[in-house]
N, C-alpha and C positions, 0 to 999 in steps of 0.2 A: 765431533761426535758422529760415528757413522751412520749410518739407515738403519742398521740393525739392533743398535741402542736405542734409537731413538725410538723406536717400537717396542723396545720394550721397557723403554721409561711411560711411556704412553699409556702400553697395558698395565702396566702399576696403577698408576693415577686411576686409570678407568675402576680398579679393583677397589681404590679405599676408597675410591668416591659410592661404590657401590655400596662398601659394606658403612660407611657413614649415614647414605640413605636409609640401609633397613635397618642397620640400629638406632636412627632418630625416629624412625617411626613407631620401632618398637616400645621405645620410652612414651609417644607419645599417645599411646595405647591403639593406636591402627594396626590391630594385629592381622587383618586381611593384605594390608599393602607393604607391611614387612614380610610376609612370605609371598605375596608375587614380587616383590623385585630380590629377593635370596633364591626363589626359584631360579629366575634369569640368570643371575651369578651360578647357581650349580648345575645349569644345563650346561655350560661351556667349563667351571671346573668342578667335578663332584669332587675331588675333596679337599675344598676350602672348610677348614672348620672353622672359621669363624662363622659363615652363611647357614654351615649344620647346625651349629648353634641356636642363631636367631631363627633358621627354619624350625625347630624340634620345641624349640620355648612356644613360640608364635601362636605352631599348630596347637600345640599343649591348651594354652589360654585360650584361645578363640574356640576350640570345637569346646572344651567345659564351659566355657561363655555361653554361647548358643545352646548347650543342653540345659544350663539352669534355665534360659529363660522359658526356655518351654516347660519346663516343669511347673515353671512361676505362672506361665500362662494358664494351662489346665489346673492350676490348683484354683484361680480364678470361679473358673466354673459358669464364665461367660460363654454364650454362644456365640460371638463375635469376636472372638481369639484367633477362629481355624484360616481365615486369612493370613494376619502376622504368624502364625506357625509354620502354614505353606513356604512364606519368605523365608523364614529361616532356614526349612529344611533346603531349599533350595541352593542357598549359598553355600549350603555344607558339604551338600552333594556336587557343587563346582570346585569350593575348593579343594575336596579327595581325591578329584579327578583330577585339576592341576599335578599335585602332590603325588596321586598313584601314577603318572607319566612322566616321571623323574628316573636316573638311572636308577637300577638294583641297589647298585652299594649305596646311594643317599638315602634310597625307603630304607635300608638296614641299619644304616648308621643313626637313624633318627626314631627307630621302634615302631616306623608309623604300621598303622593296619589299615586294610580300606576298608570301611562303612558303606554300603551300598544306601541305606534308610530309605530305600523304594515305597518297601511295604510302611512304615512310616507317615512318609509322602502321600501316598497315593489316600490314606486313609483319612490325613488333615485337607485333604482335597476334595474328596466325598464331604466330608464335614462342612467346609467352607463354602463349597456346593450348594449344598441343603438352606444354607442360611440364607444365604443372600440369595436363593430361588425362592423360600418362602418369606424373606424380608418384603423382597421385592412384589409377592403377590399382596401381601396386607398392603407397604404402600398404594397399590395401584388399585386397592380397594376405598381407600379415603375418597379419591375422586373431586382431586384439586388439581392444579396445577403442578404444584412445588410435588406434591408428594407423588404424579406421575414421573417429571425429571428422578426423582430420587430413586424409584421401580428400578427407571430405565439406566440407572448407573449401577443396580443392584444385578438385574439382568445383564447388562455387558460385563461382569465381574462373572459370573455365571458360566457366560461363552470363554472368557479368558481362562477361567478354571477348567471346563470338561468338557469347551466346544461345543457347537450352534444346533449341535442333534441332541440334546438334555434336555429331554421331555419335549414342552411346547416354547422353550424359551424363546424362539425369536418372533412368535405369536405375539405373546408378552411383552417382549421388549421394542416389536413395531406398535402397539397397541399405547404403549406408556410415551410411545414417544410422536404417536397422535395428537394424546389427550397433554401432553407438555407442550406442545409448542401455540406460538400465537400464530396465528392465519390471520395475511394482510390482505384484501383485494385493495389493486390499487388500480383506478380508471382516470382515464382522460375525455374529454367532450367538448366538442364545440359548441357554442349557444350563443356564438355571433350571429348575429341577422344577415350579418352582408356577404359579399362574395370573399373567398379563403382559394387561392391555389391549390388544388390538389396533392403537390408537396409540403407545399406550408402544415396542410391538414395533418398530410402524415407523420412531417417530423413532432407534430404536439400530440398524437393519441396513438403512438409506438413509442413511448416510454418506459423502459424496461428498469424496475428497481430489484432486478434480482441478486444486482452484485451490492445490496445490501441484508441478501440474508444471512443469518448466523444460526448457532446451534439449534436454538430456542425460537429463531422466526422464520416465518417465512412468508414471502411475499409473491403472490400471484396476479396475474393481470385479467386473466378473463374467470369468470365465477364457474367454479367448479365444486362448490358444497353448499350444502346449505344454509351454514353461518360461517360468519368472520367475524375475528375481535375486534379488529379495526378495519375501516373503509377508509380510506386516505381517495380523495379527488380532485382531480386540477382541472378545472371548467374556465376556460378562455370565455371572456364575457367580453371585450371590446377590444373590435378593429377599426385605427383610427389614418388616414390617409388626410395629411394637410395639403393646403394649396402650395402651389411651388413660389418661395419666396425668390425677389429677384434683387440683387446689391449691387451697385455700382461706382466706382473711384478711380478720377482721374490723376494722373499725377505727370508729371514733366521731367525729361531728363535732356541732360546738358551735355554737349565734348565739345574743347577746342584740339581742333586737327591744323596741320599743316597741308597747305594746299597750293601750290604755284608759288610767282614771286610776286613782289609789288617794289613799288620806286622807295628808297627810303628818304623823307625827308623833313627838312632841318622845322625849327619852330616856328617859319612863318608858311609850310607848306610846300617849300620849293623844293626840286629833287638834289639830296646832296651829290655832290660829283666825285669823282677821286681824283688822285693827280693828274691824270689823262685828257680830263674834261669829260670822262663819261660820266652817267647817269647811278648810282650804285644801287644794284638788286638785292632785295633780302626776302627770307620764306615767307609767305604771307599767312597768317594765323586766321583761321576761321572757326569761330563758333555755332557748333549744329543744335539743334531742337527738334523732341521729339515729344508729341503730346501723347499717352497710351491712356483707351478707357478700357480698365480688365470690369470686366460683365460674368458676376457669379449667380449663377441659380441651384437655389439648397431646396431639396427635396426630401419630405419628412413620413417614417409611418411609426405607429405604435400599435405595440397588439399589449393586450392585459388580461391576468387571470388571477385566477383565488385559487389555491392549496388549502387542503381541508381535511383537518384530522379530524372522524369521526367516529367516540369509543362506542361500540354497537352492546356489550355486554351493561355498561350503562347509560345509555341513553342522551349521547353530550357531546360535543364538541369539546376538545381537546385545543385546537390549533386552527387559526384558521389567516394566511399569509398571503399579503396582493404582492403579486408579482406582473411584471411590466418590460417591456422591450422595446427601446425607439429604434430604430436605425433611420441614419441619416446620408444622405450623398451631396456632393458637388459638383456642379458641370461649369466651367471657365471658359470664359471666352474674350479675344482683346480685338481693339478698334484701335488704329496708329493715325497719326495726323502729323507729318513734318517729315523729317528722315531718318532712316530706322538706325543710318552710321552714330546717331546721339544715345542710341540704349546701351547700357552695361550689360556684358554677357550674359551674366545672369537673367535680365530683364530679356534679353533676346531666343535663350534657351526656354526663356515658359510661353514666349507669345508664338514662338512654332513648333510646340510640342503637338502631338497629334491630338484632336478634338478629342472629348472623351463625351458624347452626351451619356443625360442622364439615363439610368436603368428606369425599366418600367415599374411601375406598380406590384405587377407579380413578382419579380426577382425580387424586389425590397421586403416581402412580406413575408417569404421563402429563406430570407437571409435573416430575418426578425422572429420566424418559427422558428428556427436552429436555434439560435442565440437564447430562445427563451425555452424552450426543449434542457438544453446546457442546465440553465438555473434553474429550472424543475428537480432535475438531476442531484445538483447538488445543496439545494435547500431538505430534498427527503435523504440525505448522508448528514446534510447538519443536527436533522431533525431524529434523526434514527434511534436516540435514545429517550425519546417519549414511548415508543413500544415496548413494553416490557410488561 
């Protein structure tokens, strides 16, 4: 088969798979996605009649579609229609435009006319306007909660219909969306008596939970209103520094090595000879000992606090979580006695590793701030859906 058949068995295939798509859609009453994909086919052949076909049915049903339902809608007599009519007029006026950007001979072949439905449009847009700008003002008049959210989704319907310059809406809908959300202050404190690192300090009262706000919350750290729904606080109450414990174990290791010669001989002691009359020499085996004391000093701190959900609109504790942080270290040390050829590598690789003493006090307490910082962090992320 040559190249040139083979394109255009290709194009065949590409053709009925096409026109199998828009006639199963059409049976399966998608009358929007049976005329985009017979559009596609007639922008490369207009005049495939089979695609004029399913184009001219499609448009036929779908635009008397969409005009009953409007009909159906205002016969309703609801004030809450002129959105779903907006929708509709919208898609009518995509799909004409589709359909009006088709060649000549397809708009003629198929009878179509263009519907602009501007004037239409523009009037269920004023309508749907109106509504949901004075839905939105009664909501935002109840003066709860739920029913500012709901202002403020009646107002951003408002801006999506006629845009942020319609009257005072975005007055309104900063205003709804005030009185909707919860305001969290959230503080940290030291109320340890003892001495705290100045980084320690910092990393526990620079706790920032803002990357658990959402729509409806929001969480501040320094007071900046005059009320809050919740107070959440994490008050470190105890810094605990123990004495340095000190452990120590001895143990012994073994090698036999080869070392020089020695005389070998018979059972009563005497040197065996060899044929010569000499003496016969063989390796002399010597077993080594090495006593090691490894000397470990553990070094302990603990710092603790309480998390605290406090709901300020009623008067209560909600939540209230001890949290606690130990960090601990080791410093090794060895003591040898015998000779150091009796240690296994491994044994010989830790008694001359380089010293490590212990960290101070401050580094420990700074490493035990982080760490407990961290589970602040993620205790008000586990906790995040008590705000509500």
């Amino acid at each position: 088969m040559t190249l040139r058949n083979l394109g255009i068995l290709l194009f065949l295939v590409l053709v009925l798979l096409g026109c199998a798509s828009a006639s199963r859609s059409f049976n399966r009453g998608h009358f929007d996605e049976a005329i985009n994909r017979s559009n596609t086919v007639l922008q490369r052949e207009p005049s495939n009649q089979l695609h004029l076909d399913i184009l001219r049915d499609a448009y036929r049903v779908a635009d008397a579609n969409d005009k009953e339902r409007i009909l159906a809608l205002q016969a309703t007599g609801q004030p809450d229609i002129w959105g779903n009519i907006v929708t509709i007029y919208e898609r009518m006026i995509a799909r004409n435009r589709r359909i009006n950007a088709l060649p000549s001979s397809v708009i003629s072949e198929i009878g179509f006319v263009f519907e602009t439905h501007s004037e239409e449009l523009a009037h269920a847009r004023q309508r749907a306007t109106e509504y949901h700008y004075a839905t939105g003002i009664r909501e935002l008049e109840f003066g709860t909660r739920m029913s500012a959210r709901q202002a403020f989704d009646h107002f951003e319907r408002v801006i999506a219909l006629s845009g942020p310059d319609f009257r005072d809406v975005r007055r309104l809908r900063d205003r709804a969306q005030e009185l909707g959300t919860i305001f969290v202050l959230f503080q940290a404190v030291n109320q340890t008596p003892g001495f705290l690192p100045p980084e320690a300090v910092w990393h526990l009262t620079n706790i920032y939970p803002q990357n658990l706000n959402r729509r409806w919350v929001q969480y501040e750290t320094e007071p900046r209103r005059p009320h809050y729904h919740f107070e959440i606080t994490f008050a470190l109450e105890r810094r605990l520094i123990f004495p340095i414990s000190v452990n120590s174990r001895r143990f012994t290791e073994t090698r036999t090595i080869t070392e020089g010669t020695e005389f070998k001989l018979d059972n009563r002691g005497n040197p065996v000879l060899d044929s010569a009359g000499n003496a016969i020499r063989i390796p002399k085996q010597v077993t080594l000992r090495c006593t090691v004391t490894e000397i470990t000093q553990t070094k302990r701190v603990r710092l603790e606090g309480r998390l605290t959900y406090f709901d300020v609109e009623n008067q209560r504790v909600v939540r209230s979580i001890a949290l606690s942080r130990t960090v601990s270290a080791e410093s090794v040390s060895f003591n040898t006695h015998g000779d150091l050829r009796a240690l296994s590598d491994q044994t010989r690789r830790r008694i001359r590793a380089p010293f490590i003493p212990l960290p101070s006090d401050e580094q420990m307490l700074v490493v035990a701030a982080q760490d407990l910082s961290a589970m602040v962090r993620q205790t008000l992320s586990e906790n995040s859906r008590l705000i509500r």
